[in-house]
C-alpha positions in Angstrom: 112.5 116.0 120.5 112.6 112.6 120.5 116.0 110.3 121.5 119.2 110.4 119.8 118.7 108.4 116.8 121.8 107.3 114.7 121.9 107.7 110.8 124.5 104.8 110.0 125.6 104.9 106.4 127.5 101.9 106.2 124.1 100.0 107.4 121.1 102.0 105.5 121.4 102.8 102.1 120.7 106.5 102.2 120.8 109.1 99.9 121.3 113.0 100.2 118.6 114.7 97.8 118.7 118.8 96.8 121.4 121.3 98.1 120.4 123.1 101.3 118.0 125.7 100.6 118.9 129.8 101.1 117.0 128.6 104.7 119.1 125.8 105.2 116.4 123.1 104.6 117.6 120.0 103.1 116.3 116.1 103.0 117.7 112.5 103.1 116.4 109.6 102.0 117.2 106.2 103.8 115.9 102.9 102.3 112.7 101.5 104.4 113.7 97.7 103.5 117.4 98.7 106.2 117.2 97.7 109.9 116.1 101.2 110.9 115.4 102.0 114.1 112.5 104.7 112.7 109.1 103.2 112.4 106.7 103.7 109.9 103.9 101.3 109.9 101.7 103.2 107.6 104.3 104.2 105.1 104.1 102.4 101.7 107.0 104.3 100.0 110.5 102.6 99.6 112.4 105.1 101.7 111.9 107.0 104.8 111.9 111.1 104.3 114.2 113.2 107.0 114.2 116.2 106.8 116.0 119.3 108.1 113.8 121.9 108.8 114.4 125.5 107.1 115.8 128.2 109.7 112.9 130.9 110.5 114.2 134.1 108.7 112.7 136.2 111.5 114.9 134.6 114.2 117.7 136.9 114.9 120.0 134.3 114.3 118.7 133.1 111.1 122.4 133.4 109.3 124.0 131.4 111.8 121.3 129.1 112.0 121.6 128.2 108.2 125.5 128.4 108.3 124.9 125.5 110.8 122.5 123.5 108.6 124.6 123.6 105.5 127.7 122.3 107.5 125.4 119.8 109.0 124.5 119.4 104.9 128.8 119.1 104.1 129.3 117.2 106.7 127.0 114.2 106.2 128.0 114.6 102.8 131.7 114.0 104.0 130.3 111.1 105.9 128.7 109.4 103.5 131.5 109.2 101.0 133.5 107.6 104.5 130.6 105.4 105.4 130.7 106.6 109.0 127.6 107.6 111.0 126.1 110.9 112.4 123.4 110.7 115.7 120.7 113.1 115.3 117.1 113.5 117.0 113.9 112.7 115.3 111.7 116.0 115.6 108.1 114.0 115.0 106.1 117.1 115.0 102.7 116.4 113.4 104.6 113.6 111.4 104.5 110.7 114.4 103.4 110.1 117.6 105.0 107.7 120.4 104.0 104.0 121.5 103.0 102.9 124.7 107.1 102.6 125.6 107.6 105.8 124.3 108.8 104.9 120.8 108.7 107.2 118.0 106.2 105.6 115.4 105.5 107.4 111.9 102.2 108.6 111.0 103.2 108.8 107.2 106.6 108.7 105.5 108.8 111.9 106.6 110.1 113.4 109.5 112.1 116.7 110.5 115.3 115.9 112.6 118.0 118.1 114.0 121.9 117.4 115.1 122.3 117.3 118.9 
């Protein structure tokens, strides 16, 4: 994972899209035009894609795993209506790579993250 990242919703117009799948898999939108601190060089779509990756249904602890992705769901609901902030870490997989100082740069438009 990359650094802790912080999703500010009093600072980047955001928006929550689609209830958490039955795997717990759910996205947010942030606006690219908002000081982010996520790069995207090659991205020519007006927001950013995060997205929370689906819990493996072969992991043993596949219901607790999506019980904690849809309370990570409620809560940033919650958040957003209070225009507070969550941190969370980027999860580039094959969607980025990192810069010569080790900063997370986009290769498209979306990227997994996760809660701390």
């Amino acid at each position: 994972m990359i650094g802790h990242e912080q999703l500010a919703a009093a600072k980047w117009p955001r928006k929550l899209i689609e209830e958490p799948s039955e795997e717990g898999q759910f996205e947010v939108l942030i606006l690219r035009s908002a000081q982010s601190v996520i790069e995207a060089p090659s991205c020519r779509q007006k927001y950013l894609l995060l997205r929370m990756p689906a819990a493996s249904s072969t992991d043993p602890a596949f219901a607790r795993n999506v019980e904690s992705r849809k309370r990570t769901f409620a809560e940033l609901m919650n958040l957003s209506r209070q225009h507070h902030s969550m941190t969370f870490q980027l999860v580039p997989r094959s969607y980025g790579k990192t810069d010569s100082n080790g900063k997370l740069q986009l290769t498209g438009c979306n990227v997994w993250f996760a809660k701390p």
